[in-house]
C-alpha positions in Angstrom: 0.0 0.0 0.0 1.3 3.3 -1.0 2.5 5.6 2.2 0.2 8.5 1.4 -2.6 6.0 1.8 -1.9 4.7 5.2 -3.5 6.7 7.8 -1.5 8.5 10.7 -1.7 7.7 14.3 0.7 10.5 14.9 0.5 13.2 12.7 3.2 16.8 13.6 3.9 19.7 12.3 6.8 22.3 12.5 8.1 20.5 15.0 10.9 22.9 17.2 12.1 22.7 20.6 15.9 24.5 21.5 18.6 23.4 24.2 21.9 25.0 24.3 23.9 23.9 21.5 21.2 21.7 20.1 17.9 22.3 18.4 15.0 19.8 16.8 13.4 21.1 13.8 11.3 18.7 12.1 8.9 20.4 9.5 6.8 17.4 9.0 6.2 14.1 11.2 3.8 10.6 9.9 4.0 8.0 12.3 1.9 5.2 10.3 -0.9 2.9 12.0 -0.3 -0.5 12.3 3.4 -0.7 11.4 6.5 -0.8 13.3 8.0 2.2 13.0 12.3 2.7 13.8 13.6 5.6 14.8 17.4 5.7 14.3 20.1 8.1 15.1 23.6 8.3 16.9 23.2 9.9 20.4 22.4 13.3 20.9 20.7 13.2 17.1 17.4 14.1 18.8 15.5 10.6 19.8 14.7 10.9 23.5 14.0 14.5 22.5 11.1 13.8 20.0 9.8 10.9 21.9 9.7 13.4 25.4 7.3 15.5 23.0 5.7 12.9 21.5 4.5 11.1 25.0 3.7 14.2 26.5 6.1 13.7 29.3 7.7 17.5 27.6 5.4 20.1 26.6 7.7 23.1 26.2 8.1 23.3 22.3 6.7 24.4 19.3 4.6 23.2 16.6 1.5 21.0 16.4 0.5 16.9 17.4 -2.5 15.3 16.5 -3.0 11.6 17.3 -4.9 8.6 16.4 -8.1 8.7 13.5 -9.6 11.9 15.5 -6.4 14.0 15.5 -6.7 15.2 18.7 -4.0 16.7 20.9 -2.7 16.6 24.2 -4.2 19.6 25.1 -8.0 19.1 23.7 -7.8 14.8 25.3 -5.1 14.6 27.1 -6.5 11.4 29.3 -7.5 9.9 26.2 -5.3 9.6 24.6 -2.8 8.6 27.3 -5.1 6.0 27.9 -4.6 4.4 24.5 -0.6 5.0 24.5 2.6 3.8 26.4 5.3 5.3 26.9 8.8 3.5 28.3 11.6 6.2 28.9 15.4 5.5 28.5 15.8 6.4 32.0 14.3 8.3 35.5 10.7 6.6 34.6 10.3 5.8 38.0 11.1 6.9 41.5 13.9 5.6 42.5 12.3 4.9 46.2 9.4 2.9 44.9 9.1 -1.2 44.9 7.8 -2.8 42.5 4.7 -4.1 44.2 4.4 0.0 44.5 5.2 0.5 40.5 2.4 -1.9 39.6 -0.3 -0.3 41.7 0.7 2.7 40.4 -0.3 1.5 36.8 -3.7 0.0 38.1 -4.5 3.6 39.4 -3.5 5.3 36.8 -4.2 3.3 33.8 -8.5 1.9 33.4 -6.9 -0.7 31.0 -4.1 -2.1 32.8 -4.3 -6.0 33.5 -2.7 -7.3 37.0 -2.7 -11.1 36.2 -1.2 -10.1 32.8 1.2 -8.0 34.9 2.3 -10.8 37.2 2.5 -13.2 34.5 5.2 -11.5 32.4 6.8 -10.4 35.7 7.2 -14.3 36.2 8.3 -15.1 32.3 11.0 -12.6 33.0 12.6 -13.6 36.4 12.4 -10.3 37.4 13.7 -9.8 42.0 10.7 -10.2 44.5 8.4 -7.4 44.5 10.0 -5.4 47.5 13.1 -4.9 45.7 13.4 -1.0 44.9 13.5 0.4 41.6 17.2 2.2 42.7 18.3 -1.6 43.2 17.5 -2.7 39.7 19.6 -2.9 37.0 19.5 -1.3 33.9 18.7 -4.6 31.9 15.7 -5.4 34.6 14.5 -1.6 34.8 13.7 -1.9 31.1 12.1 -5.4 32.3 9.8 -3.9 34.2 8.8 -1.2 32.5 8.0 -4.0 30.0 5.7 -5.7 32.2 4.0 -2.3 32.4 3.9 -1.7 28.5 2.4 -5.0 28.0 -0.2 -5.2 30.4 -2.0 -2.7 29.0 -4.5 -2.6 26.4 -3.6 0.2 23.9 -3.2 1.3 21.0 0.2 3.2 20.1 4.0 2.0 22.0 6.6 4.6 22.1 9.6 3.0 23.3 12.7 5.1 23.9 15.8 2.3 23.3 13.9 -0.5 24.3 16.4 -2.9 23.7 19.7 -1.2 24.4 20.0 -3.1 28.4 18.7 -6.2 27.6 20.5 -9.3 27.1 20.4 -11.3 23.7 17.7 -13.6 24.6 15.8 -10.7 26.2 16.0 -8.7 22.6 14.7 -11.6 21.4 12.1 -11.9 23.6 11.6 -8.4 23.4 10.4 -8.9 19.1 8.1 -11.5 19.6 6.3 -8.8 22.2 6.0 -6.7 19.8 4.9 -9.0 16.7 2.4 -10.2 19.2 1.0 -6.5 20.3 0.9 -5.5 16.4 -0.8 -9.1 15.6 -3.3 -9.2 18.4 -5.2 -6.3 17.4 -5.4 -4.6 13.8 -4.2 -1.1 13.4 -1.7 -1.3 16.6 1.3 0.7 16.3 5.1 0.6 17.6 7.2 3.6 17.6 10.4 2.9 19.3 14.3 4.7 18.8 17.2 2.7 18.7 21.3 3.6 17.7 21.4 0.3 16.3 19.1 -1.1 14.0 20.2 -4.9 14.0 18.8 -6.5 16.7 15.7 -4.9 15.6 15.6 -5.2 12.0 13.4 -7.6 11.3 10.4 -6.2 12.2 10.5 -3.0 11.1 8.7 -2.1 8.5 9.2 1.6 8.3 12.4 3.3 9.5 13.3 7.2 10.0 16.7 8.4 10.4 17.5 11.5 12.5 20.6 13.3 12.5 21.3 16.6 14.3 18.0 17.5 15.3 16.6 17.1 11.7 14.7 13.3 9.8 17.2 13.1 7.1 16.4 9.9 5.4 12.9 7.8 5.9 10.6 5.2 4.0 9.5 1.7 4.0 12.3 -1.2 5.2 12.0 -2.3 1.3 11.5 0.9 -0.7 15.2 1.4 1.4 16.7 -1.2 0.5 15.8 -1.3 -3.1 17.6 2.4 -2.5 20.9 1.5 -1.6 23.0 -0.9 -2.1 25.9 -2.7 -0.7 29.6 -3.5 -2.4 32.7 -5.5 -1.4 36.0 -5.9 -3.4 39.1 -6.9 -2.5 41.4 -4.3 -4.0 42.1 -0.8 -3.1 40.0 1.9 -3.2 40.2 4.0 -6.0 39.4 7.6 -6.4 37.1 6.5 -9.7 35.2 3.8 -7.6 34.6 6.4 -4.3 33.1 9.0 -6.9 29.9 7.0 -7.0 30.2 5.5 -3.1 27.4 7.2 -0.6 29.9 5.7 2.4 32.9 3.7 2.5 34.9 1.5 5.0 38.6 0.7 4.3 40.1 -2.4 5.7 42.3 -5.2 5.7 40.6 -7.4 3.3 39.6 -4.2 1.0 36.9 -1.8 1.2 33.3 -1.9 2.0 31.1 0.7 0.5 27.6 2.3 0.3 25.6 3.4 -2.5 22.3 4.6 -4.6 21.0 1.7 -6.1 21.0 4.2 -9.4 24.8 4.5 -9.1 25.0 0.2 -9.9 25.4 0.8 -13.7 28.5 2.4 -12.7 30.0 -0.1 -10.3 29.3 -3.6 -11.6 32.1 -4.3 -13.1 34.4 -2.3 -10.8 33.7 -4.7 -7.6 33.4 -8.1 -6.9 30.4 -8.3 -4.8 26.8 -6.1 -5.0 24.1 -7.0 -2.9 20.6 -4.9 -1.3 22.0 -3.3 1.8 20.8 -4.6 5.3 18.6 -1.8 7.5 21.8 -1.5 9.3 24.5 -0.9 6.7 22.1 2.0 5.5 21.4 3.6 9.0 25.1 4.0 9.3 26.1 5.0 6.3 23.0 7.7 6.2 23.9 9.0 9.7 28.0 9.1 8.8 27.2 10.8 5.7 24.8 13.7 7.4 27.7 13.5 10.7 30.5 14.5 7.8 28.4 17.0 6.2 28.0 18.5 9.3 31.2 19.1 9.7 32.0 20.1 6.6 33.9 17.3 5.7 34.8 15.7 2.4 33.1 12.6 1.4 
């Protein structure tokens, strides 16, 4: 289905919020329903920022947010749509003096959907410390556990999910993606917005990825319509001036060069390197975010 034809379950506008040495400026925002959307950037590109807004956990910017089929904003329903969105932060979510048994009555209060016995089950599945353990004793890797347990106990609509993956432990990101191919496959139109610095252990289920650099989206589109985009080269030789003319990124190493480019640019490489394949999610992330990092500072590609 074409993008313009999916609808938005977050729609912004002019987008602009200004720290010292730093500002986000983003003209335009489409978060599509029922896909799994990746926000990528290096850190300090402006994730956490954006999803602060987003959640409504930051209010001090400019520019407008409408949300789900009625586009209404924080300020017109604010307990609406709340209601029918999570939100798990990268870090101070809770207070640090709080104990679990104290963090999950916290979400029945607060939250009309929330189920306990769906709460205590995945607190079981993931061997999380007895419930009087405070959340200042928890590591990072179980603080993103529980806010989990939180996340998935719920019954709404929209995740936004600030690096949800980033403490966890292999079989935990794991885990992690079949959560999330069950939350989008258990109810239609579900949508899961989370940021990442590193695509990979994500990758397969995203289906729509945005790439931030600076403050600003400077690359975005369907996980396919990217990778029919760029493409990825190996050869074993040296890397010539001729061959780096039509590279979008390059890596120079023992065994040769790797390299990064429009899918256009093929015609011209073929027969220059030995191997051309569709880049991974990954490969492109990087290259886009070392390419935008170089122009930045004026560097020479």
């Amino acid at each position: 289905m074409p993008e313009q034809n999916i609808p938005d379950v977050i729609f912004g506008k002019d987008i602009h919020k200004k720290y010292k040495g730093f500002e986000l400026s983003i003209p335009e925002l489409h978060i599509k329903k029922g896909l799994a959307v990746a926000l990528v950037g290096e850190n300090g590109a402006g994730k956490s920022t954006l999803l602060n807004i987003l959640s409504g956990v930051n209010r001090d910017f400019e520019g407008d947010i409408r949300y789900f089929d009625e586009q209404k904003s924080m300020a017109e329903d604010e307990n609406d749509i709340k209601e029918r969105l999570v939100f798990t932060a990268a870090k101070e979510y809770f207070f640090p003096d709080w104990s679990i048994e104290q963090v999950q009555n916290m979400y029945g209060i607060l939250f009309k959907s929330f189920d306990n016995e769906h709460f205590n089950a995945l607190y079981k599945d993931m061997e999380l410390p007895e419930k009087n353990h405070k959340v200042s004793q928890l590591s990072d890797g179980n603080l993103m556990k529980l806010m989990l347990c939180g996340a998935f106990s719920r019954n709404t609509d929209l995740l936004i999910l600030d690096e949800p993956s980033a403490a966890l432990d292999p079989l935990m990101r794991d885990s992690l993606n079949k959560m999330l191919l069950n939350y989008l496959d258990e109810k239609n139109g579900r949508t899961v917005f989370f940021s990442t610095h590193n695509i990979s252990d994500m990758e397969k289920i995203t289906d729509y990825l945005i790439i931030m650099e600076h403050g600003q989206i400077v690359e975005k589109g369907f996980a396919d319509e990217l990778q029919e985009k760029y493409i990825f080269m190996h050869d074993d030789s040296e890397l010539s001036d001729d061959i780096k003319s039509f590279l979008y990124d390059t890596t120079v190493n023992k065994k040769g060069f790797d390299g990064i480019a429009l899918s256009t640019e093929k015609v011209n490489l073929e027969d220059k390197v030995s191997e051309i394949r569709p880049a991974s999610l990954s490969e492109i992330s990087l290259a886009v975010m070392k390419h935008y990092s170089r122009r930045a500072q004026g560097m020479v590609l």
